[in-house]
VMD Tcl script that draws the C-alpha trace (Angstrom):
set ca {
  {6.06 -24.02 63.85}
  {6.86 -20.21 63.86}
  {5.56 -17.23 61.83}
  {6.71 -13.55 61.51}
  {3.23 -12.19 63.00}
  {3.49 -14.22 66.33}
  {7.59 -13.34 66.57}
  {6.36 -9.32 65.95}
  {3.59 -9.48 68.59}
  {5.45 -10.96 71.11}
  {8.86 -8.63 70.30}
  {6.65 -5.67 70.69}
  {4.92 -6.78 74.04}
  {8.40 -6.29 75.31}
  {9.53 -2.55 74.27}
  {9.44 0.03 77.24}
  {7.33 2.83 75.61}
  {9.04 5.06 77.59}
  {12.34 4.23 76.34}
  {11.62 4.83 72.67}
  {9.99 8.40 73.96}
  {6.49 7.63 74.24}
  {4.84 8.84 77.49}
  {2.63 6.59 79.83}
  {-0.13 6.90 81.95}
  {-2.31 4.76 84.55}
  {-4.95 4.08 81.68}
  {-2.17 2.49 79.72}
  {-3.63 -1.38 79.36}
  {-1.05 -2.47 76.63}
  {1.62 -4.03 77.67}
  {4.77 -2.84 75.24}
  {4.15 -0.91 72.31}
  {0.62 -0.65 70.05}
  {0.60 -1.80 66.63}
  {0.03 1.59 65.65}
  {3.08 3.01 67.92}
  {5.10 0.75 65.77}
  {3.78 1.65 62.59}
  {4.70 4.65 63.14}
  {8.12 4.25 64.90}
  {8.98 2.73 61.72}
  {7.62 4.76 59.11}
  {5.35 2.73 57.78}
  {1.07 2.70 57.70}
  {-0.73 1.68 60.60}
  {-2.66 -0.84 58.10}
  {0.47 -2.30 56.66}
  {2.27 -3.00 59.69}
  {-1.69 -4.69 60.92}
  {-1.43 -6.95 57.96}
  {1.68 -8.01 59.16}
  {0.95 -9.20 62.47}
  {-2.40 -11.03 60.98}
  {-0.03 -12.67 58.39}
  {-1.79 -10.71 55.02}
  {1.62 -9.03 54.13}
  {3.63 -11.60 53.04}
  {6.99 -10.24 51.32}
  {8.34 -7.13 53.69}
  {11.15 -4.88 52.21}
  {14.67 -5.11 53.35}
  {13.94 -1.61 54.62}
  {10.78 -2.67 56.23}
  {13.06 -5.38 58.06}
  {15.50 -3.21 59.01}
  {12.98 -0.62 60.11}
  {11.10 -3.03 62.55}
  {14.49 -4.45 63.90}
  {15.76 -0.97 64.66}
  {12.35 0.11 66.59}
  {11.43 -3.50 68.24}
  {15.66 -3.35 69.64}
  {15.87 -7.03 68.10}
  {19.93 -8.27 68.89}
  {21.74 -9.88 66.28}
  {20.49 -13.46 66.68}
  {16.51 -12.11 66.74}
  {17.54 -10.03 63.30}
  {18.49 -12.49 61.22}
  {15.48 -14.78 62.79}
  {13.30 -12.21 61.82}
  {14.70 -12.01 58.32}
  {14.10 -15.87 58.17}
  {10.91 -15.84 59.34}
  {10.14 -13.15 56.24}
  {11.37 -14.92 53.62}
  {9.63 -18.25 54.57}
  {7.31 -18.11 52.23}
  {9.43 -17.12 49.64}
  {11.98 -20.46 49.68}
  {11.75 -22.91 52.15}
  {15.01 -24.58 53.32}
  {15.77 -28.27 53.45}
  {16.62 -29.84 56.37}
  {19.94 -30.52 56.97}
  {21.53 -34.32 55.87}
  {22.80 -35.06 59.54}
  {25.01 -37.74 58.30}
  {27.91 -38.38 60.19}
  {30.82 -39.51 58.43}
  {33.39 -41.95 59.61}
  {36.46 -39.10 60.19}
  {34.27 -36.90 62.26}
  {34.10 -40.30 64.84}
  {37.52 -40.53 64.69}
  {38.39 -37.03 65.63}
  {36.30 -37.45 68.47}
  {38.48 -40.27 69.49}
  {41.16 -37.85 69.81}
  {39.60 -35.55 72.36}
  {40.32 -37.46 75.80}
  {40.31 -35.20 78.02}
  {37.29 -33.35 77.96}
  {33.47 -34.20 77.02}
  {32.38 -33.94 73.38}
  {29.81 -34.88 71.57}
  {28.26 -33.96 67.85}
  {24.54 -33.16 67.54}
  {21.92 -31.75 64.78}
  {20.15 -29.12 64.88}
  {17.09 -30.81 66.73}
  {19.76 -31.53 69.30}
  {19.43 -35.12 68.91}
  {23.40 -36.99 69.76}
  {24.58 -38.28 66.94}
  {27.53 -39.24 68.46}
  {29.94 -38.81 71.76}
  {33.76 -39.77 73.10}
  {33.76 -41.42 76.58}
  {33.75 -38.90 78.82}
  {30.48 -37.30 77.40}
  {29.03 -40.86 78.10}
  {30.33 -40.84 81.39}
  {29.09 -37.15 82.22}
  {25.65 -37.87 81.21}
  {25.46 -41.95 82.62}
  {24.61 -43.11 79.32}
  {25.45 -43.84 75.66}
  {24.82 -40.95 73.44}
  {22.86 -42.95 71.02}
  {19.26 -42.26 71.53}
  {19.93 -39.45 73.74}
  {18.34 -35.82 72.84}
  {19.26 -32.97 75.20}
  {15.99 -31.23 74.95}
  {14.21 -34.26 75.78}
  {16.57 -34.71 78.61}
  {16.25 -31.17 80.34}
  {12.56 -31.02 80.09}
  {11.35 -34.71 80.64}
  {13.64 -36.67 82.16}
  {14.03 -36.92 85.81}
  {17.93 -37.53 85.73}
  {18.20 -34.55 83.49}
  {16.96 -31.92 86.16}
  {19.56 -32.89 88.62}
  {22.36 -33.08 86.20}
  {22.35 -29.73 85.07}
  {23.32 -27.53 87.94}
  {21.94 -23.79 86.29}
  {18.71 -25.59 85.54}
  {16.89 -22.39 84.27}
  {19.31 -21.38 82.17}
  {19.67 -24.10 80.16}
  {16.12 -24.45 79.68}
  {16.06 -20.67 78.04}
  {18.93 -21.74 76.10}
  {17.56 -25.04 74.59}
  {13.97 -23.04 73.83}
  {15.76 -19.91 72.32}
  {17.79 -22.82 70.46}
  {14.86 -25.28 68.80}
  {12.92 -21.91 68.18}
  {16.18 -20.53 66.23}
  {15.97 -24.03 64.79}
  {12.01 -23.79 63.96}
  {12.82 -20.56 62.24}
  {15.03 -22.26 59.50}
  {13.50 -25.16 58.97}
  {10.02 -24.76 59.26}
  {9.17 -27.92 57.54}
  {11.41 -30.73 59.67}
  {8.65 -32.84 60.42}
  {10.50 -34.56 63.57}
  {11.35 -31.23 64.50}
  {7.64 -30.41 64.65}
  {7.17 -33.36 66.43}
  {9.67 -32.83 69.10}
  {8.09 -29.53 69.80}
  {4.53 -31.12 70.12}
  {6.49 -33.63 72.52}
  {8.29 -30.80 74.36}
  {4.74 -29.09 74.72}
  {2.44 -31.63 75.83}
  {5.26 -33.10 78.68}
  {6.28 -29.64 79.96}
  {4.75 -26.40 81.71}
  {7.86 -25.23 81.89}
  {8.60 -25.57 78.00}
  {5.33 -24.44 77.24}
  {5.51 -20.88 78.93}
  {9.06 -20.12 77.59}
  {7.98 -21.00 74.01}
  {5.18 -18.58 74.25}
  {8.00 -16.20 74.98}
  {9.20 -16.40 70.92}
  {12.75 -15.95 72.36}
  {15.27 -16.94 69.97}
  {19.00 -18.30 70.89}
  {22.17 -19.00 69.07}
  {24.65 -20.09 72.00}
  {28.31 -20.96 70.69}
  {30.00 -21.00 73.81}
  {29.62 -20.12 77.41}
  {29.76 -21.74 80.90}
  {27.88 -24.80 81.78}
  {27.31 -25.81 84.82}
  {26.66 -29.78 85.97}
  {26.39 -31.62 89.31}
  {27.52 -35.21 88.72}
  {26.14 -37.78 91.20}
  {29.51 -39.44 91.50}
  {31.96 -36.85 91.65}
  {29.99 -33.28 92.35}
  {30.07 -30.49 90.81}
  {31.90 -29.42 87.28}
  {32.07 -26.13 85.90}
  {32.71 -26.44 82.17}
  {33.20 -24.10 79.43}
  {31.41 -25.26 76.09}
  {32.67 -24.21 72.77}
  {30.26 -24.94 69.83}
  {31.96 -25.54 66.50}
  {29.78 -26.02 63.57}
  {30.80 -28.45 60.54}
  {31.83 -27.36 57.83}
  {29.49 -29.90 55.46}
  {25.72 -29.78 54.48}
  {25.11 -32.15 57.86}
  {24.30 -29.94 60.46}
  {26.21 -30.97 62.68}
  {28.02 -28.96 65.06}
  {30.81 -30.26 67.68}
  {30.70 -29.28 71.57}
  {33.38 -29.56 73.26}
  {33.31 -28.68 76.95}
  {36.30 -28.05 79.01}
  {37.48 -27.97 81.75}
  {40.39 -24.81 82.91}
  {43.67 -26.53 83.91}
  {44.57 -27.39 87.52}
  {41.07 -26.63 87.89}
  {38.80 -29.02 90.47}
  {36.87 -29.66 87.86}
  {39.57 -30.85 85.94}
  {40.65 -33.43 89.13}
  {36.87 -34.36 89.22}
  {36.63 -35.50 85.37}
  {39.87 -37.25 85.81}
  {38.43 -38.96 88.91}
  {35.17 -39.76 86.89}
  {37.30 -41.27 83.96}
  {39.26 -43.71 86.59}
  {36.49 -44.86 88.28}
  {35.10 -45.95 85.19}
  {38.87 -47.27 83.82}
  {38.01 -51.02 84.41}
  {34.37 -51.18 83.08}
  {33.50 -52.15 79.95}
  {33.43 -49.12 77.61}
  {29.80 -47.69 75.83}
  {29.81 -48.04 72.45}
  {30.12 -44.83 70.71}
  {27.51 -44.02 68.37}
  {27.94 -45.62 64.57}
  {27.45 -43.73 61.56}
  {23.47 -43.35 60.65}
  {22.68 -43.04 57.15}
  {20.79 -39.82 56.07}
  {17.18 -39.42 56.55}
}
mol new
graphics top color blue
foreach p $ca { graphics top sphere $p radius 0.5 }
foreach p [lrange $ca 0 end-1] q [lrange $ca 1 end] { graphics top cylinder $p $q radius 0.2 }
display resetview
């Protein structure tokens, strides 16, 4: 699903030559840096650093890593992805369990007041309190936010910074890819992804790589307008997976009035069924 020589040629399309002191001209055709610029940026031979990029050079030193990192201006999140990406060969991890045990459901009965739900790493729902049912019209069984953004119709209007959160969910199942490079459903949400949408298609070709844990989200409910919302991502602390997302809303806040609103409105209808425990695949 991803590979180190892809991730370096499309990290290096990016670098300004100028700003790593290379000069330009109007013959320039490359766009970014040559293999050979980067070779020797980072100290290494212009035929080991080829190698790389064709996928011949298969166990990179730490000082190698650290080299390229340092020369391609990779952030934290694209560091360790590159690290990943290097070592696939070496060990390749196993999917997480994504079993969700009974306690985690009932601490999500205990947030009331904001939307949460718990997903894996593939950002399927394995589970979600009331309000995140009522914030996205539907039960969170079955429901896969990727799937949502991209190829649903009711998932372009909900989400009110539309482009954004496409980036993020790429960056995200790409981050994902980078781990787990043998999830077969993962593989086959991509393929899904790919073949549905133009949009998903040109930003994977982009190689970005995302790890959001919190930050503003944006949504424009069709029953009660707009909701700014802050979502915090907590990870669990188990072999699952799974992380927690909580997103709230600041106090007083019209948001805050609006999910009240959307809760009462919904006070006298029957209740979704929050998702059950699934066991491990």
């Amino acid at each position: 699903m991803d590979d180190l020589a892809g991730f370096l040629r499309t990290r290096r399309s990016r670098v300004d030559p100028a700003a790593v002191g290379i000069p330009i001209d109007n013959r320039r055709r490359v766009q970014g840096l040559r293999r050979e610029e980067v070779a020797h940026l980072s100290g290494m031979s212009v035929d080991y650093y080829v190698r790389l990029e064709q996928g011949r050079a298969t166990q990179p030193s730490e000082q190698v890593l650290d080299a390229l990192a340092r020369v391609l201006g990779l952030d934290d999140t694209e560091r360790g992805h590159l690290y990943r990406l290097a070592r696939q060969r070496r060990r390749k991890a196993k999917s997480p369990t994504g079993l969700l045990r009974p306690e985690l459901l009932r601490v999500l009965g205990l947030i009331t007041d904001s939307p949460a739900l718990i997903v894996d790493h593939r950002l399927d729902a394995a589970a979600g309190n009331r309000l995140a049912e009522l914030l996205y019209g539907r039960p969170m069984k079955g429901l896969n936010t990727a799937r949502h953004i991209f190829l649903e119709e009711t998932g372009r209007g909900l989400y009110a910074d539309w482009d954004q959160c496409t980036r993020d969910v790429v960056g995200h199942l790409r981050l994902a890819a980078g781990k787990y490079p043998e999830d077969p459903r993962l593989a086959s949400l991509i393929g899904e992804l790919a073949m549905g949408s133009e949009r998903f298609r040109r930003l994977w070709a982009r190689a970005d790589v995302r790890a959001r844990t919190h930050g503003r989200k944006a949504y424009r409910h069709p029953l009660v307008g707009e909701l700014e919302l802050h979502q915090e991502n907590f990870p669990l602390p188990d072999e699952s997976g799974l992380e927690l997302l909580v997103l709230s809303a600041a106090p007083g806040s019209p948001t805050a009035d609006a999910l009240r609103l959307l809760a009462s409105l919904h006070a006298d209808s029957s209740a979704c069924p929050i998702a059950q425990p699934q066991p491990s695949r």
